[in-house]
Legacy VTK file of the C-alpha trace (Angstrom):
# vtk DataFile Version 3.0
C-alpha trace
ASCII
DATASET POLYDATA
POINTS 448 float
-50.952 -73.772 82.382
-50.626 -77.320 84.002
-50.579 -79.078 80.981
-48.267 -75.999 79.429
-45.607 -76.920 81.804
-46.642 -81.069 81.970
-43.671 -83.217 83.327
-44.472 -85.410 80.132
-43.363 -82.971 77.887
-40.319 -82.836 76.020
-37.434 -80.505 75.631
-38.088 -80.535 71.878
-41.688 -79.118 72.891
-40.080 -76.013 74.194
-37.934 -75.391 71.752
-39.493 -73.016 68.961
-40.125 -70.727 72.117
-36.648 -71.137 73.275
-35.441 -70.052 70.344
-37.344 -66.663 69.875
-36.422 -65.470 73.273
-33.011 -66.218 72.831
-33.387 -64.569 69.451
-34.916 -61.366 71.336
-32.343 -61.975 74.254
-29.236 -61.753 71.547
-30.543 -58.669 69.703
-31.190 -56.450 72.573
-27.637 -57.588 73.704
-25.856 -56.628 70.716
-28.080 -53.781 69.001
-30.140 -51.800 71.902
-31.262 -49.422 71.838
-30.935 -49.755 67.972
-28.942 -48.219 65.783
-30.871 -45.038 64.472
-30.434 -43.031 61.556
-30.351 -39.089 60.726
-34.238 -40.060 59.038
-34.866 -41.999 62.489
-33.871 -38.904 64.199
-35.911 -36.467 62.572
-38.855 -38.680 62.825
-38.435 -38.600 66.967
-38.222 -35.074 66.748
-41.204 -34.961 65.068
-42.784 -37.526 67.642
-41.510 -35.383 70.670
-42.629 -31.763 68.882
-46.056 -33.129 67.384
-45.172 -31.134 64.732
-45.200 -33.830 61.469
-44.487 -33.299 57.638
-45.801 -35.127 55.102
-42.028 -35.990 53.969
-42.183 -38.929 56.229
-45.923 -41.227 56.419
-46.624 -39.883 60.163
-47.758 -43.384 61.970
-44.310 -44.288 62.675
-43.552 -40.905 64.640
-47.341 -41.076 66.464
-46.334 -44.462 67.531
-43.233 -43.341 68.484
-44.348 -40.303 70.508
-46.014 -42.998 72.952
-42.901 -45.515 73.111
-40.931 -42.136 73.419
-43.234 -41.524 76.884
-42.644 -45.045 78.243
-39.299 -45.587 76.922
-36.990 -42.358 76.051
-35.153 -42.742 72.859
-34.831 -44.851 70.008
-35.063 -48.031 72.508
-39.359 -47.927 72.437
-39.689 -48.494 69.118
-36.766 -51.015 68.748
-38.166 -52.999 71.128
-41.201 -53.088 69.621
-39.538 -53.499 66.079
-37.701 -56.635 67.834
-40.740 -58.244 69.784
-42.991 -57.826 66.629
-40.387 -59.611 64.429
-39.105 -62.474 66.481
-42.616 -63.140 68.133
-44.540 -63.409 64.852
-41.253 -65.477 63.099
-42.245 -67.646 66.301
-45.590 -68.369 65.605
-45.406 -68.673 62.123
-42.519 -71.406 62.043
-43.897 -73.007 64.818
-47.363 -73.414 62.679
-45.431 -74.051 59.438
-42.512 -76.880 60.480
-44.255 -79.586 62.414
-41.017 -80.977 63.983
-40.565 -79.050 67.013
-36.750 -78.994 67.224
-36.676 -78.466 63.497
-38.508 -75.608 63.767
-36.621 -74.270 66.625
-33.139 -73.982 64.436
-35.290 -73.111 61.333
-36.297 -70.101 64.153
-32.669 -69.217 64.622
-31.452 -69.529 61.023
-34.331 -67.080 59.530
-33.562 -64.851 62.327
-30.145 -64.349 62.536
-29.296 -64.696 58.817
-26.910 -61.637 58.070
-28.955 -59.689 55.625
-32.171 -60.055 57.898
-29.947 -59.666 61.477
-28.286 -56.663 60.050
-30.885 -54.582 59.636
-33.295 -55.770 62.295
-30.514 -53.867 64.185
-31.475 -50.384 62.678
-34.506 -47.802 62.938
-36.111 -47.434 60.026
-39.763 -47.289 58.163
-38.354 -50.456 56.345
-37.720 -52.215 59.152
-41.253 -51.147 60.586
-42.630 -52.419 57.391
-40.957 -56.005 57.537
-41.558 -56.492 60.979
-44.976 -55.702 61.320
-45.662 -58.130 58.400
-43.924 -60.587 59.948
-45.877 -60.545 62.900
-49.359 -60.155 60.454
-48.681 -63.139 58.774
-48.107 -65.209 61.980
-51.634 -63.902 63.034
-53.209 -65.082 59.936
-51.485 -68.426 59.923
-52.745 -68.897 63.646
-56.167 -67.937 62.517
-56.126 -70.550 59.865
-54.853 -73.272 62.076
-56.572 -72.574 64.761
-60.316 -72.085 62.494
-60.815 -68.884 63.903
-61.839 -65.361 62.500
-61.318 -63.407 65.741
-57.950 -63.994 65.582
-57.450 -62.398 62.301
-58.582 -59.410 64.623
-54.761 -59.373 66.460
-53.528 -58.864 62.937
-55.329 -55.768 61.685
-53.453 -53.128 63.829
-50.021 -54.451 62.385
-51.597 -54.726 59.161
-52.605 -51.313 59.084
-49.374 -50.086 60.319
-47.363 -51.816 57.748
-49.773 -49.778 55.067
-49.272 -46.747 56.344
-45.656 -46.783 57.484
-43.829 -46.211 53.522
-45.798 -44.573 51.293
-45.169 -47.116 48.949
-45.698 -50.012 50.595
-49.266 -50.580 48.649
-47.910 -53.168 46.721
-46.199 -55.378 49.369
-49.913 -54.946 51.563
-52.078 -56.269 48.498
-51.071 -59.765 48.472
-51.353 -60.619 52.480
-54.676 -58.832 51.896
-56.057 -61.196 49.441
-54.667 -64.048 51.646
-56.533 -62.529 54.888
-59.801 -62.597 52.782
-59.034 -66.157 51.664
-58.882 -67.157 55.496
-61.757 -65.243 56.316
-63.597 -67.258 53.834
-62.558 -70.279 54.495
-63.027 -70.602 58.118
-67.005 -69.925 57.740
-67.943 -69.685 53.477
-70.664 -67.824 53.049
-73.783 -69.217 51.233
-74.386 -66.245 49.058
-71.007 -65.423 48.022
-68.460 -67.483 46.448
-64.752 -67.322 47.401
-63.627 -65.176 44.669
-66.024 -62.575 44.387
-65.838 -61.847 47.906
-61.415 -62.314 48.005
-62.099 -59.092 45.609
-64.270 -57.109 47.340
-62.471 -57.842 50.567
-59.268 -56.564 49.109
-60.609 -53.392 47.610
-62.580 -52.593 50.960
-59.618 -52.819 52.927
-57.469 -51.008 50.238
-60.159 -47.984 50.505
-59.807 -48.693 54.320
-56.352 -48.036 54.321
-55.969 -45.083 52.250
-59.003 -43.280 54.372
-57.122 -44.138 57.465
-53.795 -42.647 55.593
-55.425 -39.247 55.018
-57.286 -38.972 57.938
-53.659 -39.408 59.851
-52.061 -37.087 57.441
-55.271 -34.318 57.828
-55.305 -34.675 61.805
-50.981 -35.197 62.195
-49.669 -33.105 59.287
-48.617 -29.738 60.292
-46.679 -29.061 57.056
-46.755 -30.140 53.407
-43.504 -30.797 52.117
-44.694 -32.467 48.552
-41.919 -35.127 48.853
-42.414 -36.600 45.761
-41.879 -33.696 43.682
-37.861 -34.708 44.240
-38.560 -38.147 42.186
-40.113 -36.155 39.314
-37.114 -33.542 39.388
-34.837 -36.940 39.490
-36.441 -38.650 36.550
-36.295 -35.443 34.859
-33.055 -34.437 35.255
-31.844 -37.905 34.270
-33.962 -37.772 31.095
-31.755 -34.347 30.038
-28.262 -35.782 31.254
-29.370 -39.108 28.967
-30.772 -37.443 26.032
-28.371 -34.150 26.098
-30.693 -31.938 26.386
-32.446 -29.734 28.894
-36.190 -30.652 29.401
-36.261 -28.781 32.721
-39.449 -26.788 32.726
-39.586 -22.864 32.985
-40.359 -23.032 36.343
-37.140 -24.847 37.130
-35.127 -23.385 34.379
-35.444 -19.521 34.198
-34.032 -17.983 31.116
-31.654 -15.379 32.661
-30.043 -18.057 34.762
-30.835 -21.505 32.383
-29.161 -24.902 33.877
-26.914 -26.322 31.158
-25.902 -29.972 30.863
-22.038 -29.370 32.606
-24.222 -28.372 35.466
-26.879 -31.277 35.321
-24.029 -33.809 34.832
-21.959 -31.990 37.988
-25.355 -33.044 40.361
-26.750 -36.065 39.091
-26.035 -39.544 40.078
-28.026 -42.055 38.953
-27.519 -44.055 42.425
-29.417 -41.232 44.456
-31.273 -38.343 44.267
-29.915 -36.341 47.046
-26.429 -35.271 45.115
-29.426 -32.783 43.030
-30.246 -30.633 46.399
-27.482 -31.196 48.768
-23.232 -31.671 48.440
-19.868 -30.608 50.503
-18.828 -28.873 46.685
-20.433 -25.395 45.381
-21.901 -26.825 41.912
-25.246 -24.963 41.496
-28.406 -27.180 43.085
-32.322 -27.202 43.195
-34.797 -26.059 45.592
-37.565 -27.844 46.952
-40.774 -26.010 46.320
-43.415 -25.989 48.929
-46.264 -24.203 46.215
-48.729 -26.635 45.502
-49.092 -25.319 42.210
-45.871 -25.163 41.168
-46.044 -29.193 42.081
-48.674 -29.932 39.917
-47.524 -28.526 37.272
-44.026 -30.379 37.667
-45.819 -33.244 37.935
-47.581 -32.658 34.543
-44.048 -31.569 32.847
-42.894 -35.010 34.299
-45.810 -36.828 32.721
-45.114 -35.030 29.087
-41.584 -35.660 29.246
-41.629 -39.191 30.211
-44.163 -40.000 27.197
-42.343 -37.746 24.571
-38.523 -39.776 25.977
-39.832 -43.231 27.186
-36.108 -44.904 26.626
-34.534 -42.254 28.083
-36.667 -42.504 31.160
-36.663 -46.229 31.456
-32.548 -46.553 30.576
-32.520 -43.775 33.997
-34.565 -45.822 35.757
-32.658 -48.976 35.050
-28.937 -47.499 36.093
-31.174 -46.877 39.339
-32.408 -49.827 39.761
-29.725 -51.811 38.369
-27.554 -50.519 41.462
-30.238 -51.148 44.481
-29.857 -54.924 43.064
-26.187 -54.824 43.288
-26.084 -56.145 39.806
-23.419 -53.564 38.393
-22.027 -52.251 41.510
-18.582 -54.004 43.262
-20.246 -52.524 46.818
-24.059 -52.575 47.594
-24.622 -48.825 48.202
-26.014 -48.473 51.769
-26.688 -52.496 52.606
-26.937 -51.796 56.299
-29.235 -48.888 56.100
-28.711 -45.020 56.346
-27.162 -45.046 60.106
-23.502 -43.285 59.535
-21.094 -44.799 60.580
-23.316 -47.868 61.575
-21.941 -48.544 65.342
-24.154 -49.688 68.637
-24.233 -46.724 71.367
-23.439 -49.151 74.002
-20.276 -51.928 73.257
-20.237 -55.280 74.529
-17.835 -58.597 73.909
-21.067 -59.675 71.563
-21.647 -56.512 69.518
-17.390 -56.370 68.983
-17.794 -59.570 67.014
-21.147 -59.458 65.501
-20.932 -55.931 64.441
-17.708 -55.888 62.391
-18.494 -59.391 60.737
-21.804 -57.927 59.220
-19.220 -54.998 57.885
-17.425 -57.800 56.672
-19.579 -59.347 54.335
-22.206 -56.505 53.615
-20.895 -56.605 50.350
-21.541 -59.968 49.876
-24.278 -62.064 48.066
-25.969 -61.574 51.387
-26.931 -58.235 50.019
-27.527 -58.443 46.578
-30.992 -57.800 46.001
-31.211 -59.408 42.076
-30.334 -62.744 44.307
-33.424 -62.680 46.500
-35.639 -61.496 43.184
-34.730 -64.129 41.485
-35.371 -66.718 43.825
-38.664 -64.697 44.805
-39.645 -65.176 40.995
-39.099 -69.021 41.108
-40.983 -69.481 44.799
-43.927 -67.658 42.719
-43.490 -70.111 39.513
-43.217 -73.001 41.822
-46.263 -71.954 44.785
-48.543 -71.655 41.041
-47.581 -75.145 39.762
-48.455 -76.540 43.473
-50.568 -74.489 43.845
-49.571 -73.590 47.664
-51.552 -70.258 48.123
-49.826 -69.009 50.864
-46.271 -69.286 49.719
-47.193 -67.372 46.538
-49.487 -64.336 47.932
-46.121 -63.994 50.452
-43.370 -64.025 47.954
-45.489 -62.200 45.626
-46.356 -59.644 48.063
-42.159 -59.081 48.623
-41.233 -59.058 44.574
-44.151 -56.449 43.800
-42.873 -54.403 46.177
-39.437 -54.736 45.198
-40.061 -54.502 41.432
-42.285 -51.405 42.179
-39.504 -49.648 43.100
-38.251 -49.804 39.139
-40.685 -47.007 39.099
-40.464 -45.056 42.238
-37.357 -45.494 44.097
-35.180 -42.283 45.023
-31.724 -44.144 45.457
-30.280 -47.504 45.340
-30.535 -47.743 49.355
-30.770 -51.589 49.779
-32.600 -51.259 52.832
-35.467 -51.049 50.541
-35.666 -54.651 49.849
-35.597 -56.139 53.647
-39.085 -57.399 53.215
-38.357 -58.792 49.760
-35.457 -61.005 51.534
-37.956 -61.872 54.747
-40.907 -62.726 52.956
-38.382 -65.029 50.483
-37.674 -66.418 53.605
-40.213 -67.071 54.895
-42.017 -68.810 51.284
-39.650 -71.027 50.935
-39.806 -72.331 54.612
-43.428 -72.885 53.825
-42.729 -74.638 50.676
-39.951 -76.816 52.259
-42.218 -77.778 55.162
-45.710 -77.446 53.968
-46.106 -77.963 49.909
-47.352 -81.421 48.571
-43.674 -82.504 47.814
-42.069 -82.000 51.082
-45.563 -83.317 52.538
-45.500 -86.898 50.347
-41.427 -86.907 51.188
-42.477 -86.878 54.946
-45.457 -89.221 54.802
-48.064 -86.508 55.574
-51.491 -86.534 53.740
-53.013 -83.079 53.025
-54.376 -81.030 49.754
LINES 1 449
448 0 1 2 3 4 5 6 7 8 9 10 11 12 13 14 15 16 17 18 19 20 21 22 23 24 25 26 27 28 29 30 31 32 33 34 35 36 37 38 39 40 41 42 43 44 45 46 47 48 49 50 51 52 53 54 55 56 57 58 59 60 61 62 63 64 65 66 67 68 69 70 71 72 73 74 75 76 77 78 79 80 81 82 83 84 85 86 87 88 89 90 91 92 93 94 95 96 97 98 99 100 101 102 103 104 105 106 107 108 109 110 111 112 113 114 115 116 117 118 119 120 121 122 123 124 125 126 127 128 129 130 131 132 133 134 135 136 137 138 139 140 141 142 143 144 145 146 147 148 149 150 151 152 153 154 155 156 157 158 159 160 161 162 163 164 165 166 167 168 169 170 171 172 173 174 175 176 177 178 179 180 181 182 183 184 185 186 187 188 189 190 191 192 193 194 195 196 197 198 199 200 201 202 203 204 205 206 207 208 209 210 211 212 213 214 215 216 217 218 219 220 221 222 223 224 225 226 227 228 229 230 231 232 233 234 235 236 237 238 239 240 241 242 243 244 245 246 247 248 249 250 251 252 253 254 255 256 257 258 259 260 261 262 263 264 265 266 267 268 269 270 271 272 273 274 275 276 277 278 279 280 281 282 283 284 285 286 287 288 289 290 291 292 293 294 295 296 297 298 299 300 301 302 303 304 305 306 307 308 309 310 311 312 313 314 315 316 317 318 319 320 321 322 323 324 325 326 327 328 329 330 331 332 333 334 335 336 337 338 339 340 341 342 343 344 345 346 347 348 349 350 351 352 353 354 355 356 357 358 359 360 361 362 363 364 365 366 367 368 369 370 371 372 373 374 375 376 377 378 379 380 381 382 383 384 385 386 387 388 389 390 391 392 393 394 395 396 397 398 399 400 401 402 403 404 405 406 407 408 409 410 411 412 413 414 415 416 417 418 419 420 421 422 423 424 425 426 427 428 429 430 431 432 433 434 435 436 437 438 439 440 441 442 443 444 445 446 447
């Protein structure tokens, strides 16, 4: 602590901390208790009830129901949302940019750029996601510096959470997976087992890990089955018909005496979200959820023959989805700062009456176009393999698989969706600025 607080030190010492607690300072200011959505709401419900569905991954809403207990409200979770973010942007900058006050305003630029500031503000899995990665990755870049495997310990429970909080969030946990193995490894090799044997069979332990701990939440949590993605097979499908013109509903879905014709299809579906084929303020005829297992599986199996037999049809709907969560074709970004309607603070300040209609002012920007940040993602990935700069490319990677996964599974063009894609682009390219052999020669460091 004495030598913490040393009279020698300098203010540029104290800087990178500075600059996360003002960073945690200004968003409680301006965004607390958090700005919380009708999803966010049902999800406290179900923390406060204990009664979950398998519509939502049920970690968020157990961790909520003991935030809930010491904090009422949205407010536990946002804090903890907050702390995890700005604490583990901290820490990781502060390992990654060795000039002190550089790394300080590299601190505050990362965490108040719009698109990431934005949505920091809001309650959502997506936010839990980026968050908790954030913080991960700061765990496993102190455990590298620092040489030491019990460190990598602090990580796992924010690992794990970021697995479990979307339930398609596989794809953006693989790559910091690999990495933890690699820093495992190289803090003590072992002499039986070379680095890439056991990088694999690390990864696919801790994969099976994390999809035992995922059903053994759902099996003890999960009061009801909803079958949520039975609505993405209904989407694709009915997308499919409205493409092709012609009805491939199956029977179960399309009874003779009261068939669905393509005026009605066309009436309901919009390829920017699935929701307009279940819910609307106009009468047009809609579907039902079913909550029969069987008649699930054997939507799922009419999906899986349709998409085969009309493979361009399928991929052209998926595209005019995905085409619009990138902002490519679209004048607005649908959504870009999340699902909270109309997206206000509960309590108003000077600071929030500034910040809060400037984000409105530019969420339409290239802030929020998500075919900006995959691009660049795509080049960090090119670039981290020519330089081979291992942790640049498992991070970017890890945010443009999750974000091109999505091609294949997302439900609307929400651009929430890609918030880690834009913070772990972020985040690469400060390590490739700072840490890569270029930027290392340019500054007169030696290092491989």
């Amino acid at each position: 602590m004495t030598l913490l607080f040393s009279k020698n030190r300098s203010f540029a010492f104290y800087a990178p901390p500075l600059a996360t607690l003002l960073g945690i300072l200004i968003t409680l200011v301006i965004f607390y208790p958090g700005i919380i959505s009708i999803d966010a709401s049902l999800q406290l419900q179900q923390a406060r009830t204990g009664i979950y569905t398998d519509w939502y991954p049920p970690v968020m809403g157990w961790l909520w129901s003991f935030l809930d207990f010491v904090i009422p409200g949205p407010g536990g979770l946002f804090l903890f949302h907050v702390l995890s973010f700005w604490v583990g942007l901290g820490i990781f900058t502060s390992l990654s940019v060795s000039n002190r006050l550089t790394a300080a305003l590299t601190i505050l630029f990362i965490g108040f750029f719009p698109t990431v500031f934005a949505l920091l503000g809001t309650i959502s899995k997506d936010v839990g996601l980026g968050t908790t990665l954030v913080f991960s990755c700061s765990m496993l870049k102190l455990a590298e510096t620092l040489k030491k495997r019990v460190v990598l310990i602090l990580a796992l429970p924010f690992l794990i959470y970021a697995g479990l909080v979307r339930h398609n969030s596989l794809f953006a946990i693989i790559p910091i997976l690999i990495w933890s193995a690699i820093i495992f490894y190289k803090i003590k090799p072992l002499k039986r087992l070379s680095l890439s044997p056991f990088v694999l069979a690390s990864t696919i332990l801790s994969l099976l890990a994390l999809q035992g701990a995922d059903k053994l939440l759902n099996t003890v949590l999960v009061k009801e089955k909803t079958y949520m993605y039975q609505n993405l097979f209904l989407f694709d499908l009915v997308g499919i018909s409205v493409l092709k013109k012609e009805i491939i509903l199956p029977s179960s879905l399309n009874p003779p005496e009261n068939p669905w014709t393509l005026e009605d299809l066309n009436k309901i579906y919009d390829p920017v979200i699935v929701d307009s084929l279940f819910e609307g303020k106009s009468p047009p005829r809609r579907f039902l959820l079913s909550k029969d297992p069987s008649e699930v599986k054997n939507l799922m199996q009419d999906w899986k023959i349709a998409v085969k037999d009309n493979l361009s049809f399928y991929l052209t709907h998926r595209w005019n989805n995905y085409k619009n969560l990138l902002g490519i074709s679209r004048v607005q970004v649908f959504r870009p700062l999340g699902l909270a309607l109309p997206y206000e603070t509960i309590e108003k300040n000077w600071l929030n009456l500034k910040v809060i209609p400037f984000l409105k002012s530019i969420q339409h920007s290239i802030f929020f176009r998500g075919w900006a940040y995959l691009w660049i993602g795509s080049f960090l990935i090119v670039y981290s393999l020519i330089f081979r700069v291992s942790e640049a490319l498992l991070i970017s990677l890890s945010g443009f698989l999750y974000a091109c996964f999505y091609f294949f599974v997302s439900p609307s063009s929400d651009f929430r969706y890609l918030w880690w894609t834009v913070l772990s682009t972020l985040l690469s390219t400060m390590v490739l600025v700072f840490e890569s052999p270029i930027s290392r020669r340019a500054s007169g460091v030696s290092g491989t």
